[in-house]
N, C-alpha and C positions, 0 to 999 in steps of 0.2 A: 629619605625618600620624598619626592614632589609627591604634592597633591593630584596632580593630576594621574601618577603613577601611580595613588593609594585609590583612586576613580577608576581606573583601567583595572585594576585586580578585583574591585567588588563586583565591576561590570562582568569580567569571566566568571565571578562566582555564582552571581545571579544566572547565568546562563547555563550552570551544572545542569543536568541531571540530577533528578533526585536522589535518585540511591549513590551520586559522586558527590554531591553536597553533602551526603550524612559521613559519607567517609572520611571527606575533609572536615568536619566538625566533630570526629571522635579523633583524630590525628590531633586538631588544634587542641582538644582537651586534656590528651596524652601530654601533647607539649605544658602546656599550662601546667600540669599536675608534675610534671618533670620539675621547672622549673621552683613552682610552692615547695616541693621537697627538698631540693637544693639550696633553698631559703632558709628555709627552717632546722637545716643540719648548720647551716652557717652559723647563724644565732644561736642554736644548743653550743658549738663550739667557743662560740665569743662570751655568750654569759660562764662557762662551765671555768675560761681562763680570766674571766673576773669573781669566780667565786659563786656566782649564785646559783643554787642548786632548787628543786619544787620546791623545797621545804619557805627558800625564802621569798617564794615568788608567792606561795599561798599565803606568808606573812604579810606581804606587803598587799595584796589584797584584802586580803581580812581587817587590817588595821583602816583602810578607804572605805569599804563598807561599815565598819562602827560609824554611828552617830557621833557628832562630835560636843 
């Protein structure tokens, strides 16, 4: 997407309607929130088919946190 196209879209945004600005901004949040979930099932997938489970993710924290 040009720049000048990512200018043209904030331009319509700023020209909402308030109560169509907040709609668009709890839509965008839905999105966002879709997408973090989808993230974070991926990575439970990917660590779970290399073995690591909470157990070794709170080890490996723990052991960072000791002083050395």
């Amino acid at each position: 997407m040009s720049q000048s196209a990512v200018q043209e879209i904030l331009q319509r945004i700023q020209e909402l309607p308030d109560e169509e600005r907040l709609l668009l901004e709890a839509r965008l949040a839905e999105l966002a929130e879709d997408e973090w979930r989808q993230a974070a099932a991926e990575a439970r997938r990917a660590a779970r088919a290399r073995g690591i489970d909470q157990a070794a993710i709170d080890r490996a924290i723990e052991e960072l946190r000791r002083p050395s």
